[in-house]
C-alpha positions as CSV (number, residue, x, y, z in Angstrom):
1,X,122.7,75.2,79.0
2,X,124.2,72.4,76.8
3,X,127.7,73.4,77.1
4,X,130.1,71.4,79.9
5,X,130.5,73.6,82.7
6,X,134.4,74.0,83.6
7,X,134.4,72.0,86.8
8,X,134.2,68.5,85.0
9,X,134.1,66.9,88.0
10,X,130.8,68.7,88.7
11,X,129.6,67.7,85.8
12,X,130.2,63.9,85.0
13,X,128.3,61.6,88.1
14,X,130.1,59.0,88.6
15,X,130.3,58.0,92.1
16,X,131.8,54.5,93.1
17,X,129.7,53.7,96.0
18,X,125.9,54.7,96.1
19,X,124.9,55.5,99.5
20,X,121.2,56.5,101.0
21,X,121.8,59.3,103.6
22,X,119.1,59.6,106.3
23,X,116.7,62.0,105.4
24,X,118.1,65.8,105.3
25,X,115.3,67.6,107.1
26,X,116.1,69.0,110.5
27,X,113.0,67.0,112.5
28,X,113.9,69.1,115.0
29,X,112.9,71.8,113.1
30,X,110.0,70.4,111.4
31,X,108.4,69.6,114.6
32,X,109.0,73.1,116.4
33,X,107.3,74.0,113.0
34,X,104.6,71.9,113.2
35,X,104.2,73.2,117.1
36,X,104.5,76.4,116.1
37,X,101.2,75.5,113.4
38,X,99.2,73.8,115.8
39,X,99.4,76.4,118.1
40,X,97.9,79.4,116.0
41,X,95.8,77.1,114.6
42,X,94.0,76.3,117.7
43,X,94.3,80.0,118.7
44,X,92.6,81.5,115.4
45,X,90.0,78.5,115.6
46,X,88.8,79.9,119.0
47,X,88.7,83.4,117.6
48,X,86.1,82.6,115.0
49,X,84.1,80.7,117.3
50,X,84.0,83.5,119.8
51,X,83.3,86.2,117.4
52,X,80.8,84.4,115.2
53,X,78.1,82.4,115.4
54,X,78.6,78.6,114.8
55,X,75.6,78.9,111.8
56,X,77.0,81.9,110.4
57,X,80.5,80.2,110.2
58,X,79.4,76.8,108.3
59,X,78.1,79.0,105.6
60,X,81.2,81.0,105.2
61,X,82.9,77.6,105.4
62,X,81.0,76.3,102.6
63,X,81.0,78.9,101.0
64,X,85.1,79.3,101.0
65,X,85.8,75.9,99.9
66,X,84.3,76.8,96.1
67,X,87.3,79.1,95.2
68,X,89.6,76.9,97.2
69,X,89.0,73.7,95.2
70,X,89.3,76.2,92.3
71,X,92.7,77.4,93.2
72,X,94.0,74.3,95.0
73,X,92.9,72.5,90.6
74,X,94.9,75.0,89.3
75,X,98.2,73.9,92.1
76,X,98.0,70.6,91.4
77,X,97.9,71.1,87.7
78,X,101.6,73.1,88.0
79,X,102.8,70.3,90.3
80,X,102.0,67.4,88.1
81,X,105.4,67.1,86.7
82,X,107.4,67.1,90.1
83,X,104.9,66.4,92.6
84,X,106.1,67.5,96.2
85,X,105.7,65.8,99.3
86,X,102.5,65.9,101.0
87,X,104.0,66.9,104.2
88,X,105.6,70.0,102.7
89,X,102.2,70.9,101.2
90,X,100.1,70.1,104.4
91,X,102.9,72.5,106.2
92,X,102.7,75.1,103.3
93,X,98.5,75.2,103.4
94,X,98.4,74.9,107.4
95,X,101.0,78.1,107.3
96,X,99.0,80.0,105.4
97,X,95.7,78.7,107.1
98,X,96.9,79.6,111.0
99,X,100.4,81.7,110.9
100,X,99.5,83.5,108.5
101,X,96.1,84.7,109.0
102,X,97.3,84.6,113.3
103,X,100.2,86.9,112.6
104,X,97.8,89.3,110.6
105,X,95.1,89.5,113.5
106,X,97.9,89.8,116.1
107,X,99.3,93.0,114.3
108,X,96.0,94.3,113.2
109,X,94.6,93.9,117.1
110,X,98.2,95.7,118.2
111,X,97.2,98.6,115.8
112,X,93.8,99.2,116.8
113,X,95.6,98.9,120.4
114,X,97.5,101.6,120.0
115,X,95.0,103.9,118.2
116,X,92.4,103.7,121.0
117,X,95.8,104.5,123.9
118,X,96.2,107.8,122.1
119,X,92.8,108.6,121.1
120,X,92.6,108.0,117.8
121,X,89.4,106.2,116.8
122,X,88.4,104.8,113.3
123,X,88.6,106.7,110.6
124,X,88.1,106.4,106.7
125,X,91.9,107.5,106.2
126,X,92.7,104.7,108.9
127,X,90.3,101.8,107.2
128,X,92.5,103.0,103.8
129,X,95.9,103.0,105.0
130,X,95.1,99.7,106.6
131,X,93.9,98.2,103.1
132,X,96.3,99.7,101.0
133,X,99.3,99.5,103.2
134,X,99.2,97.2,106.3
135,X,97.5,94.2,105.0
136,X,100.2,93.9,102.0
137,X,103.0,94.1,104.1
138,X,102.1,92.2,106.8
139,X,100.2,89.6,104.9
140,X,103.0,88.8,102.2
141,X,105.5,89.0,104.9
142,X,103.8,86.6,106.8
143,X,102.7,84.6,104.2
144,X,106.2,84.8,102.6
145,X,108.1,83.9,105.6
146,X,106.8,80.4,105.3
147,X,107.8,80.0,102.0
148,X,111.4,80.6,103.4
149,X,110.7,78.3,106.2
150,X,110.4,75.2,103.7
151,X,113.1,76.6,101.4
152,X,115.6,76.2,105.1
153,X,113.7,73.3,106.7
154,X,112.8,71.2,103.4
155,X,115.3,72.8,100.4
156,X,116.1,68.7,99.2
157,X,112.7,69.1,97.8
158,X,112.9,72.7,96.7
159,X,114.3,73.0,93.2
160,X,113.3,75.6,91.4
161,X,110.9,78.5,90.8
162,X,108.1,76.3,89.9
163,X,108.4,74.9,93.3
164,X,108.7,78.4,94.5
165,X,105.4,78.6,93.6
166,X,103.7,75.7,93.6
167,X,104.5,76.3,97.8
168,X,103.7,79.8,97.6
169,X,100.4,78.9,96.4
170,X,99.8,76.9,98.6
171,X,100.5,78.9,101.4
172,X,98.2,81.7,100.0
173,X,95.6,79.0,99.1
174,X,95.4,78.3,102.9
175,X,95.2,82.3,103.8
176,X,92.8,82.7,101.6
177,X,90.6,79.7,102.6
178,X,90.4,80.8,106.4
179,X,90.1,84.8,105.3
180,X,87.2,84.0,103.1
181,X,85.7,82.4,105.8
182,X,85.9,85.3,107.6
183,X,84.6,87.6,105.0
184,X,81.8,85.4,104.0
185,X,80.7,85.0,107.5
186,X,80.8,88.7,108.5
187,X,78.7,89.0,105.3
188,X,76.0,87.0,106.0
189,X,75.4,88.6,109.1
190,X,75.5,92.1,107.4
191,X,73.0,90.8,105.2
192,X,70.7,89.9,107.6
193,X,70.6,93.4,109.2
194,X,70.3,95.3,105.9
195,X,74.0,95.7,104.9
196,X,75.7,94.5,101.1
197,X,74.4,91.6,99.5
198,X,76.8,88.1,100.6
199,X,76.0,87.2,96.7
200,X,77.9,90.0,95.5
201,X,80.7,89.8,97.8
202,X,81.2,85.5,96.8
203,X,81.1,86.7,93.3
204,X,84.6,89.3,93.8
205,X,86.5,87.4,96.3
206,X,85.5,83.6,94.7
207,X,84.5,83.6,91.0
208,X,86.5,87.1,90.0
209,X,89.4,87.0,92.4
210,X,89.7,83.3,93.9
211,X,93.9,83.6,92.4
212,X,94.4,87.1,94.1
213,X,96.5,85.8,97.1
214,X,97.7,83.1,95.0
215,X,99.5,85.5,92.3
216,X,101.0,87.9,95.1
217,X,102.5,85.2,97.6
218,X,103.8,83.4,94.3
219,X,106.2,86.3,93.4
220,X,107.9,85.6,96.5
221,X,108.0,81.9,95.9
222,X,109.6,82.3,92.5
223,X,112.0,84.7,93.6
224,X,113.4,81.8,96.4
225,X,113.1,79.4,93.5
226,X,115.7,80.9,92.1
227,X,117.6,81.4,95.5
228,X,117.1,77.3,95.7
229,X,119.0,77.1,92.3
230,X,122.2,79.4,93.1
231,X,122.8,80.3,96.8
232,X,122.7,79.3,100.6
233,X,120.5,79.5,102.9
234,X,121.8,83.2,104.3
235,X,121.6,84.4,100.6
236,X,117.9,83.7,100.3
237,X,116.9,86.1,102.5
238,X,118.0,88.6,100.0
239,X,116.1,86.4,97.5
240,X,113.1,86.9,99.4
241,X,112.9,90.5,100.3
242,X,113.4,91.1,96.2
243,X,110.2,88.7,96.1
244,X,108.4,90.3,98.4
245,X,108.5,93.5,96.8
246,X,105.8,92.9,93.9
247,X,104.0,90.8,96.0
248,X,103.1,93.2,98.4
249,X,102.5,96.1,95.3
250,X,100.1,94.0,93.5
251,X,98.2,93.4,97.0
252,X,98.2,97.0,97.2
253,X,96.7,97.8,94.0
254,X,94.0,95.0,94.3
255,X,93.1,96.4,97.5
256,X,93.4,99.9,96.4
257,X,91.3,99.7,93.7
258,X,88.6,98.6,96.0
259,X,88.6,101.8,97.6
260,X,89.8,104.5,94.5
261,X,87.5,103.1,91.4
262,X,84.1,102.7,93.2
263,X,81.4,102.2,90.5
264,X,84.0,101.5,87.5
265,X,85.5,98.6,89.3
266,X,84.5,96.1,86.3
267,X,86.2,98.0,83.9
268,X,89.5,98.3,86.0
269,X,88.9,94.3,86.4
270,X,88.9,93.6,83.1
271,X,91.9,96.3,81.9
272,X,93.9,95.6,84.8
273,X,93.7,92.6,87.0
274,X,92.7,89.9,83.9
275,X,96.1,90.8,82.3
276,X,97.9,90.5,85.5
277,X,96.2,87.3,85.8
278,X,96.7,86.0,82.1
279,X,100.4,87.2,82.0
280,X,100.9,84.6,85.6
281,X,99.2,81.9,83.4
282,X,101.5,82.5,80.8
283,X,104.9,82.6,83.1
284,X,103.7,79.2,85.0
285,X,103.4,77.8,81.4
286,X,106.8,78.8,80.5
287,X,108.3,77.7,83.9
288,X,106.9,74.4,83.0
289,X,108.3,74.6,79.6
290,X,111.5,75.2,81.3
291,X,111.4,72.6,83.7
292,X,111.1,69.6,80.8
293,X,113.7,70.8,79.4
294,X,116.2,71.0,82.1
295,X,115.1,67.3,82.7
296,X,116.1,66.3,79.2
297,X,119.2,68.0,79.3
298,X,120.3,67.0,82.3
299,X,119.1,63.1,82.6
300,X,121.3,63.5,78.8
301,X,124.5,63.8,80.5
302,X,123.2,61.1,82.9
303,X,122.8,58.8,79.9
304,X,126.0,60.1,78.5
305,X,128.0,58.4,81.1
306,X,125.4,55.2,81.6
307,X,123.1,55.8,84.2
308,X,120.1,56.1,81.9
309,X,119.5,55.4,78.2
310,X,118.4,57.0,75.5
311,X,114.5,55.7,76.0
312,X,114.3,56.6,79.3
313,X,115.4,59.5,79.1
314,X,112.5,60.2,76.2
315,X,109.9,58.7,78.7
316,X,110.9,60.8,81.5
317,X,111.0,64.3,79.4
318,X,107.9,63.4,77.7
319,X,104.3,63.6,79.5
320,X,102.3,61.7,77.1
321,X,105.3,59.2,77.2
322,X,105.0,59.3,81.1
323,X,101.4,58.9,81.2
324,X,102.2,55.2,79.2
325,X,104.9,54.1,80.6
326,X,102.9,54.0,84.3
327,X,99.5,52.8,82.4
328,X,101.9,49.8,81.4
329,X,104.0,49.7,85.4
330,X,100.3,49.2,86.6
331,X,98.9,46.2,84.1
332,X,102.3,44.6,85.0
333,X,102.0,45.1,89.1
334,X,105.0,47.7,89.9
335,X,103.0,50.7,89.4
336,X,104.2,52.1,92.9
337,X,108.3,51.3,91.6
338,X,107.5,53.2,88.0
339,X,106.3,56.3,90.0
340,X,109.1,56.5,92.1
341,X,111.3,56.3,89.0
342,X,109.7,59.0,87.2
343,X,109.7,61.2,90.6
344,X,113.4,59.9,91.5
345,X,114.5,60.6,88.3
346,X,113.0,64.0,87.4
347,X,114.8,65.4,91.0
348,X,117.1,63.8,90.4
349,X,117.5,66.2,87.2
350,X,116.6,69.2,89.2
351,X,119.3,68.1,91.4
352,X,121.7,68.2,89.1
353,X,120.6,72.2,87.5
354,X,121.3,72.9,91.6
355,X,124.5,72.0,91.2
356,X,125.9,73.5,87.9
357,X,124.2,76.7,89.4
358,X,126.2,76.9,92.5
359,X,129.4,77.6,92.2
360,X,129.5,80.9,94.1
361,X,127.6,78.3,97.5
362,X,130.1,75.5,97.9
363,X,128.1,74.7,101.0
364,X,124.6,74.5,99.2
365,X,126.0,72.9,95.9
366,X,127.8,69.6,98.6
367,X,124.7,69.0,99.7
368,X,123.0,68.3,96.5
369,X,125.5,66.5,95.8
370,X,124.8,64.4,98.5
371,X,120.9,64.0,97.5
372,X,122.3,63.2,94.1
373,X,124.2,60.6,95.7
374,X,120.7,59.2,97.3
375,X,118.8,59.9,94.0
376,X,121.4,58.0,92.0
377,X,121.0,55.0,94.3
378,X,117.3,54.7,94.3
379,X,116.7,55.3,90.7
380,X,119.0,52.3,90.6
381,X,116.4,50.3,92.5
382,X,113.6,51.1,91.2
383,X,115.1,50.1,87.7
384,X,116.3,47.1,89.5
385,X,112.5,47.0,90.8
386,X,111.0,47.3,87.0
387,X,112.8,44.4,85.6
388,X,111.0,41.4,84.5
């Protein structure tokens, strides 16, 4: 990763006039989007509220939010480094909260549709195949799908795989939230006519599992990380039909298991689905590992040709060194200008891994070299901002 790539011209910034571009997104898009949201959101709101009662629904809604202030700790801790924007995240939890969860009611109410036409009523064999099969691929797909939606509508601020997930997870975060509501709720009335303790069911799906939807959406938002590093936006489709591949197998097998191992299900929890688990930690924590260091290697050739130097490029690779420098921007009063540094400059190094990476997307690779060209010019405020 150190060498010079052989397009020099690639490589060296040096741009004689630093210009601000309006803002990239297609507002057009983003507000269709945001429609689009709204829309199921209002539609799956009035579902619940017809189908349950509004008591049994506040305790599933209490009840949800423990494993989603569990999962939504664990996000923010992967997205400390390069912090997204709050409107991509609100989109990406929303997504997941109302498309999402819509899309997979519309398709299972089209199913059941179809079996009572020709007769066929509810079966065991049905209730499987629907775990094992339909949820999984309609639920990643939908799920999925709005990954690729911010990868087209917002790809300035989509870098890498960690971003790949870090939106991923927040998508499934969201899907989870509303489907746990959902379960919780049905529970609790269950429970009150005899049925399977709600206790035991808030144990599986918050304390045991609350990273389930988490670790299978986030396969597909690593594999259009790495589309947002080397092609177009046509090419990431490919990208994310690889991604959701494993995504939609590990659903399976969670849900599988529910069915196949029966009273052993604690054994095949602990042998099975805490490696699975453990081994995501692990890639997350190389990802990150990764990500520092294609922010010191590329703010280096940055400082090589005198847009940073050599101590700010060892604050801005360094958390620790991060964590003083802003303590010391908010004694002095231009705490707000030091963040936007840090943030401005660590995209700016993503930016810049974009662009060595796409050599085979001329389309993709000219316009981060346009948000370099923004980047460029407000880093150079903010420094100017920073000055005594």
């Amino acid at each position: 990763m150190t060498e010079a790539p052989p397009d020099r011209d690639a490589w060296v910034p040096v741009p004689t006039v630093l210009t601000r571009r309006r803002p990239s997104a297609n507002f057009a898009a983003v507000a269709v989007a945001f429609v689009v949201v709204a829309c199921f959101a209002v539609a799956v709101f009035f579902y619940f509220v017809q189908v349950l009662p509004t008591q049994v629904l506040v305790i599933g809604l209490l009840l949800a939010a423990v494993p989603l202030v569990i999962v939504l700790f664990g996000v923010w801790l992967v997205d400390r480094w390069e912090p997204e924007p709050r409107i991509t995240l609100v989109f990406a939890f929303f997504w997941g909260a109302a498309v999402s969860v819509g899309a997979a009611l519309l398709f299972d109410f089209a199913v059941q549709t179809v079996q009572s036409v020709f007769g066929g009523g509810q079966s065991d064999a049905a209730d499987v195949l629907g775990a094992v099969v339909q949820a999984p691929v309609v639920e990643e797909t939908a799920k999925g799908f709005g990954v690729l939606l911010i990868l087209w509508i917002f790809r300035k601020h989509f870098d890498g795989p960690v971003d790949g997930v870090v939106y991923a997870a927040t998508v499934a975060a969201g899907f989870a939230f509303v489907e746990n509501i959902q379960y919780f709720s049905v529970q609790a009335v269950d429970q009150a006519y005899g049925g399977e303790s709600l206790a035991g069911v808030f144990v599986v799906r918050a304390l045991m599992a609350p990273f389930g939807h988490i670790i299978y959406t986030a396969c597909t938002g690593f594999a259009l990380g790495l589309a947002a590093r080397r092609t177009g936006a046509a090419g990431a489709i490919g990208y994310f039909v690889l991604g959701l591949i494993p995504a939609m197998l590990l659903h399976a097998l969670w849900n599988g298991a529910l069915v196949v191992v029966g009273d052993r299900f604690f054994t095949y929890y602990v042998l099975v689905q805490v490696p699975i688990f453990l081994a995501c930690v692990a890639l997350v924590f190389v990802l990150r590992h990764l990500e520092r260091r294609v922010t010191r290697l590329r703010l280096a050739e940055y400082a090589a040709v005198g847009w940073f130097d050599r101590d700010e490029v060892a604050m801005l690779s360094s958390g620790p060194a991060r964590r003083r420098a802003l303590r010391w921007a908010k004694y002095n009063g231009v705490g707000p200008a030091m963040r936007a540094f840090v943030s401005d400059a660590t995209r700016l190094a993503s930016t810049r891994q974009k662009i060595l990476s796409m050599a085979h997307a001329p389309a993709a690779r000219a316009a981060a070299q346009a948000d370099e060209q923004e980047l460029l010019a407000a880093v150079a405020a903010e420094r100017a901002a920073l000055r005594p």
